[in-house]
C-alpha beads as a LAMMPS data file, in Angstrom:
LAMMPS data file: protein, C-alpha beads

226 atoms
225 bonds

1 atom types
1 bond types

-500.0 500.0 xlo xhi
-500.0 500.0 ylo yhi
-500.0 500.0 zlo zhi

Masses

1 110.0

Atoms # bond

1 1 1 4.280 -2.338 -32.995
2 1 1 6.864 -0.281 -31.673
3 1 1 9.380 -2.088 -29.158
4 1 1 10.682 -0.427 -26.270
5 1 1 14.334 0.828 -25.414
6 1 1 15.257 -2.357 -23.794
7 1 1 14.100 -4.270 -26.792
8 1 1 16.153 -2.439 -29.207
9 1 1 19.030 -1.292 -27.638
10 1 1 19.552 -4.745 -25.406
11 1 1 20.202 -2.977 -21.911
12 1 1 19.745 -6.030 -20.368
13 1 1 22.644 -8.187 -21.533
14 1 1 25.157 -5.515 -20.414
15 1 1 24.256 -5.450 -17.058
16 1 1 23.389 -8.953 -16.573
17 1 1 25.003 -9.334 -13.001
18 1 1 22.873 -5.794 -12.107
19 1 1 20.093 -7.307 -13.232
20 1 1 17.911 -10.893 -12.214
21 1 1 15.052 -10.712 -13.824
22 1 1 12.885 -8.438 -16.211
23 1 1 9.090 -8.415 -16.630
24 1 1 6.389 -5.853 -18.699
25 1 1 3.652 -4.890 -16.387
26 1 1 0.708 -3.251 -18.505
27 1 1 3.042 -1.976 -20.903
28 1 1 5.588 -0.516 -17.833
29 1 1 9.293 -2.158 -17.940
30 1 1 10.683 -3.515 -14.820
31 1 1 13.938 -4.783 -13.258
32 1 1 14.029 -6.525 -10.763
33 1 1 17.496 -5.882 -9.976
34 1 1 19.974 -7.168 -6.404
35 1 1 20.036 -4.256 -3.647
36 1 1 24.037 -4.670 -4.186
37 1 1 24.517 -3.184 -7.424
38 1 1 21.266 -0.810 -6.498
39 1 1 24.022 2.468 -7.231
40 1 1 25.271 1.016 -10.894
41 1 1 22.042 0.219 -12.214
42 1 1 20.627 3.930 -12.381
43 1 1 23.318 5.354 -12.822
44 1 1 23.774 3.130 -16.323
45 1 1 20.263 4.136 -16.616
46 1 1 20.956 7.762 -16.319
47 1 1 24.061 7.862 -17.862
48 1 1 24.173 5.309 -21.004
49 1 1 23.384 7.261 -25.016
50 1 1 20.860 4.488 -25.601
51 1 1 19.000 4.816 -22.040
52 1 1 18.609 8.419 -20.987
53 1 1 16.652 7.715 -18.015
54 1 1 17.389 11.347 -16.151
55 1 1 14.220 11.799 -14.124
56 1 1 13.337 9.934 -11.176
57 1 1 9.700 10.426 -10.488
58 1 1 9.442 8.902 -7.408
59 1 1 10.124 6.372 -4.990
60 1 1 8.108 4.182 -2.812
61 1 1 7.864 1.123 -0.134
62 1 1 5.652 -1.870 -0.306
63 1 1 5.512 -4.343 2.528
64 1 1 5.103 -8.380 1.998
65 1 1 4.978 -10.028 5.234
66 1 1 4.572 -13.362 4.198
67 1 1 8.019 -12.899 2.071
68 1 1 11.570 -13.630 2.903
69 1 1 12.812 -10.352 2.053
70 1 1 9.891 -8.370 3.489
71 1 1 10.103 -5.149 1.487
72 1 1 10.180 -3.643 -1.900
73 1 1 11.696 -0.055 -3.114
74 1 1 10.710 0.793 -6.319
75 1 1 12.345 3.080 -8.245
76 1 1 10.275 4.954 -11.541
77 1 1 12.252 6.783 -13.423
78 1 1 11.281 8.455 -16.642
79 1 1 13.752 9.312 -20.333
80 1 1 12.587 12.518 -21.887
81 1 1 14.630 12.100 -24.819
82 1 1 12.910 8.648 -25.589
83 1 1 9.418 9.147 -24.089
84 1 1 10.021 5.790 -21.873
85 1 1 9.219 4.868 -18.256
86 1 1 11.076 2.184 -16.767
87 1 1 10.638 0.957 -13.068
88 1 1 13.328 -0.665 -10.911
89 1 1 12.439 -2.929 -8.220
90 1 1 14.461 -4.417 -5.095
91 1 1 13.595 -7.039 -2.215
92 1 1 15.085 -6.173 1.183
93 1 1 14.899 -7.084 4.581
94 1 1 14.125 -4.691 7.672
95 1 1 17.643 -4.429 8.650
96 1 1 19.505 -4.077 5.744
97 1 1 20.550 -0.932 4.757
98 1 1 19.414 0.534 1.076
99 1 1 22.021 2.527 -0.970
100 1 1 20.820 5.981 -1.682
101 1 1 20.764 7.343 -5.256
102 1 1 21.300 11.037 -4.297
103 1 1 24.573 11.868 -5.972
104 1 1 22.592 10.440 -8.727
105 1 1 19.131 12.043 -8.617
106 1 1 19.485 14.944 -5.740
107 1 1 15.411 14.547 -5.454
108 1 1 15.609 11.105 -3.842
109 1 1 16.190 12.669 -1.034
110 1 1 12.683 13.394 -0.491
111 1 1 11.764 10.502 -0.998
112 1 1 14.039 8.650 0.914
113 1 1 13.313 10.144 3.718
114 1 1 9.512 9.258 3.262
115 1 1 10.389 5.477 3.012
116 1 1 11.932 5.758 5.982
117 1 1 9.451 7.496 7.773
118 1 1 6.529 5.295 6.356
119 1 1 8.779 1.601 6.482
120 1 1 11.387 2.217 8.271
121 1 1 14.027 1.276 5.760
122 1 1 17.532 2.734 6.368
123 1 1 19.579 4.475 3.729
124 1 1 23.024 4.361 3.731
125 1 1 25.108 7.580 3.141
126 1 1 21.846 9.845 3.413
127 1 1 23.000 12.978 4.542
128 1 1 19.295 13.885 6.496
129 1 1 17.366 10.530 6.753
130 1 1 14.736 11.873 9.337
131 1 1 11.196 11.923 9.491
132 1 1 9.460 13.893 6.942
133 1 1 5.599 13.233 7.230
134 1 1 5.033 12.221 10.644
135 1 1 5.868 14.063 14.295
136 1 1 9.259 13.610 16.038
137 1 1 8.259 12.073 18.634
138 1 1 6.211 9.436 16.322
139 1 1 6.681 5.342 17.291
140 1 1 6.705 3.167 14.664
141 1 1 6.095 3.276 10.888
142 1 1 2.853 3.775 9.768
143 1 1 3.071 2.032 6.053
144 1 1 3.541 -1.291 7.579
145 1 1 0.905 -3.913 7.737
146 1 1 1.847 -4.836 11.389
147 1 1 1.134 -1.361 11.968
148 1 1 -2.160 -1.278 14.557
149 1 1 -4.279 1.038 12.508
150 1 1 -5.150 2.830 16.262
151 1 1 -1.613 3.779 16.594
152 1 1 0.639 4.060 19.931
153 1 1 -0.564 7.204 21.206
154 1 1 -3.622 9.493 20.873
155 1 1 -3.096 13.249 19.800
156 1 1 -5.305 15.839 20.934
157 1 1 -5.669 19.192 22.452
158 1 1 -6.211 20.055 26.452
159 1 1 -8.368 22.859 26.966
160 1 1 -7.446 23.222 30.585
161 1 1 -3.636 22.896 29.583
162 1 1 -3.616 25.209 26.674
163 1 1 -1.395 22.971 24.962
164 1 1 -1.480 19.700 22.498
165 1 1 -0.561 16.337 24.739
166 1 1 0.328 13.056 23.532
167 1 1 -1.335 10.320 25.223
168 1 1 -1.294 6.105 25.043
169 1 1 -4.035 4.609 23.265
170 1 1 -6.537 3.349 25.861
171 1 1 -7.943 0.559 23.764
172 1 1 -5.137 -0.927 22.204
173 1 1 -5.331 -3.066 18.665
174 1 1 -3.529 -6.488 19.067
175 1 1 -0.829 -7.849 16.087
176 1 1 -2.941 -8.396 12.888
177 1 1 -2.418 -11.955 11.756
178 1 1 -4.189 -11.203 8.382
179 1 1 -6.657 -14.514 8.640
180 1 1 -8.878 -14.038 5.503
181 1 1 -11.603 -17.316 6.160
182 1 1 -14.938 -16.305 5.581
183 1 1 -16.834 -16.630 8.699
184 1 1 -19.875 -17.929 6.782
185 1 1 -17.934 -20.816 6.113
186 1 1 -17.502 -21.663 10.117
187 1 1 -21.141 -21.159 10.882
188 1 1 -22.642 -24.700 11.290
189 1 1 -25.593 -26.186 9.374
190 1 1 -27.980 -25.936 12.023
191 1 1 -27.360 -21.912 12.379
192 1 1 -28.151 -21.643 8.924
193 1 1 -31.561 -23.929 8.912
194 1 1 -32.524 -22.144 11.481
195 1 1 -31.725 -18.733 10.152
196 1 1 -33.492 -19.959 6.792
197 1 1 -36.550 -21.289 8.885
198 1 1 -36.427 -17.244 10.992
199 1 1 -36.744 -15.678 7.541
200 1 1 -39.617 -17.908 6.200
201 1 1 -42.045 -17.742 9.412
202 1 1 -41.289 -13.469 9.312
203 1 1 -42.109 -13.421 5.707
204 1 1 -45.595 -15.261 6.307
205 1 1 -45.998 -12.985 9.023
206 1 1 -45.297 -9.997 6.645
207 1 1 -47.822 -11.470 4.138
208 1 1 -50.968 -12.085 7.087
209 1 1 -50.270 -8.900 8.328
210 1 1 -49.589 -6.037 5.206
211 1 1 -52.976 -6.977 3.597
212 1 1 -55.064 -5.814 6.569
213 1 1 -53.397 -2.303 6.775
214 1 1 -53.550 -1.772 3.141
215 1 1 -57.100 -2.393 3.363
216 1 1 -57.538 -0.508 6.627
217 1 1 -55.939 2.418 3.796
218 1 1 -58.062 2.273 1.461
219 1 1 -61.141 2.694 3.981
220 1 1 -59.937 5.483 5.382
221 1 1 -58.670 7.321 2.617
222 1 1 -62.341 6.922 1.057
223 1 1 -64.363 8.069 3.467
224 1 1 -65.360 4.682 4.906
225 1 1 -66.792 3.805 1.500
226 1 1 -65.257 1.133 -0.773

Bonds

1 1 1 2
2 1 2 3
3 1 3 4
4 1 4 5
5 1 5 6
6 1 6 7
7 1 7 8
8 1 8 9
9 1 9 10
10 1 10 11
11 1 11 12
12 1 12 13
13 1 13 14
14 1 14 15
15 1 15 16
16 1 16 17
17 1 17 18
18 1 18 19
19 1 19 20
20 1 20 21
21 1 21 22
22 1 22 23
23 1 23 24
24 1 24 25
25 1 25 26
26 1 26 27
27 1 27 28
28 1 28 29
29 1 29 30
30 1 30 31
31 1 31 32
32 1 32 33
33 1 33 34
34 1 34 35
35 1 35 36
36 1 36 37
37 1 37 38
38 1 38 39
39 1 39 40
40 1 40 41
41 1 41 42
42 1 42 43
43 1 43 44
44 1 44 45
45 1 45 46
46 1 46 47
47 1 47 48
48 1 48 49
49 1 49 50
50 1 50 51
51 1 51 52
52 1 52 53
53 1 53 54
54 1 54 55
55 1 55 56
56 1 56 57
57 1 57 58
58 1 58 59
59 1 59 60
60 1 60 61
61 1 61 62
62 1 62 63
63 1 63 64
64 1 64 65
65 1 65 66
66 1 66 67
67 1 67 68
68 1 68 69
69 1 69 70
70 1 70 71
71 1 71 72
72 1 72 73
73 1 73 74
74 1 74 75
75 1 75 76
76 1 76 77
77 1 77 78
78 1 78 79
79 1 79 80
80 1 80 81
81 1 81 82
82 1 82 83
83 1 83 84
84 1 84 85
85 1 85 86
86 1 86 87
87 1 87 88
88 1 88 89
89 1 89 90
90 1 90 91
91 1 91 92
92 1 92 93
93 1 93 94
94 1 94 95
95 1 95 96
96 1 96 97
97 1 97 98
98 1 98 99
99 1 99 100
100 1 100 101
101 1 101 102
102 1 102 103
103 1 103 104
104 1 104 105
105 1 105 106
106 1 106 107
107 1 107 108
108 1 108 109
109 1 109 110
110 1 110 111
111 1 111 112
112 1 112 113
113 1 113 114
114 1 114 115
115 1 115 116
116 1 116 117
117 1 117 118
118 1 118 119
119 1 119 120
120 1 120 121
121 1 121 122
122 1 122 123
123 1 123 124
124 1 124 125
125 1 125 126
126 1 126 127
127 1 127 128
128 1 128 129
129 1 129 130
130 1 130 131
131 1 131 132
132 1 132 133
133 1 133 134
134 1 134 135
135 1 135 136
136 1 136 137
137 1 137 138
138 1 138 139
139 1 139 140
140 1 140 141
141 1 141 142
142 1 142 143
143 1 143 144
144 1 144 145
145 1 145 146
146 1 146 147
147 1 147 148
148 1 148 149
149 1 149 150
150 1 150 151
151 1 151 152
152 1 152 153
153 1 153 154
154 1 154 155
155 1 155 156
156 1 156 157
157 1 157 158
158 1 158 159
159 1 159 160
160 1 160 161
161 1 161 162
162 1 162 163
163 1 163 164
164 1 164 165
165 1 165 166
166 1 166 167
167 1 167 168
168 1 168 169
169 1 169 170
170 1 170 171
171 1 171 172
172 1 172 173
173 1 173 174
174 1 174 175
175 1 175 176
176 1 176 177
177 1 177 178
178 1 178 179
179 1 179 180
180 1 180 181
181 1 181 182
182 1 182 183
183 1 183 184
184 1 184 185
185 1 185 186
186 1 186 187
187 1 187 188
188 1 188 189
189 1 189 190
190 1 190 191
191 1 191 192
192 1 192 193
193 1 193 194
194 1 194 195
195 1 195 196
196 1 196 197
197 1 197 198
198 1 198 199
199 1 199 200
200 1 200 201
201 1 201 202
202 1 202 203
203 1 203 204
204 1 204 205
205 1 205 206
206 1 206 207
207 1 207 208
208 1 208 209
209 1 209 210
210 1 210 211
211 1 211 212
212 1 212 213
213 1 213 214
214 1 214 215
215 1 215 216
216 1 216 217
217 1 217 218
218 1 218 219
219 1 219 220
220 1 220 221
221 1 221 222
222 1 222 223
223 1 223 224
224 1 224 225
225 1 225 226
């Protein structure tokens, strides 16, 4: 069984105050790592002989509302030279900023500016953090599970104007509370005798009525003659 670079080159115990935990995910290694040392950890990553982590494939957002630090950045990054992935992971809150990693890896840029578009998470020292998937005049952040999936305005185009207008949203979704209880499990007993008694009396029903047309069928398929 081969062991991966973290297991034989020990990356974790030199950076032990970058990093606060580590975990394997389906074979994937990740750090969860402090958003304060964020800039040391890939650039160690990059940087270090034993590491070689020099791509960054991508970046993304994930939203937990029910946590205390509501979002997660997650960082994959991939070493050529030792055919590994390795993931880093962060917990922030809405209103703390995120150090960017582009005098690291000048492609986060791209992808910062996505997070920010989709979560609204704030990079410091980005040189362009704008929107990069979404209009200019767009409210809110799509990505976000508070979002209300019928948006803030309606897009469309006015014939008699020439011209695409922005309008509200005449039927507004309310805040999303996320309650997952089963409504089956509110109905009462009696709604469900009685729905089991409904479905008995139209099954004998079924049963009186479906022999006389397939009869009535038969006759007149044969002529009249049985």
């Amino acid at each position: 069984m081969t062991c991966s670079p973290l297991e034989q080159f020990a990356i974790v115990p030199l950076v032990p105050k970058r990093i606060h935990r580590f975990r394997t995910s389906k074979k994937e290694n990740i750090l969860c790592a402090t958003p304060d040392y964020l800039f040391q950890l890939p650039w160690f990553l990059r940087c270090h002989t034993n590491t070689r982590f020099g791509i960054l494939i991508d970046i993304c957002g994930v939203d937990y509302p029910s946590q205390k630090r509501r979002f997660g950045v997650v960082y994959n990054l991939l070493s050529i030279q030792y055919n590994s992935r390795i993931r880093i992971r962060i917990g922030v809150d809405e209103i703390t900023p995120v150090s960017s990693v582009i005098s690291i890896f000048p492609s986060a840029g791209w992808w910062e500016r996505e997070v920010w578009d989709m979560f609204g998470l704030i990079f410091s020292h980005h040189h362009d953090l704008r929107r990069i998937l979404t209009d200019y005049g767009f409210e809110g952040h799509p990505l976000r599970k508070d979002f209300p999936l019928s948006g803030y305005a309606e897009v469309r185009y006015d014939d008699s104007e020439k011209r695409v207008v922005s309008e509200p949203v005449e039927m507004t979704q309310e805040f999303r509370y996320f309650d997952l209880a089963s409504p089956w499990q509110l109905m009462p007993s009696r709604s469900l005798s009685r729905t089991s008694s409904l479905t008995s009396s139209v099954a004998r029903n079924l049963s009186l009525i479906l022999p006389k047309r397939s009869r009535n069928f038969c006759s007149s398929s044969s002529g009249g003659k049985l």
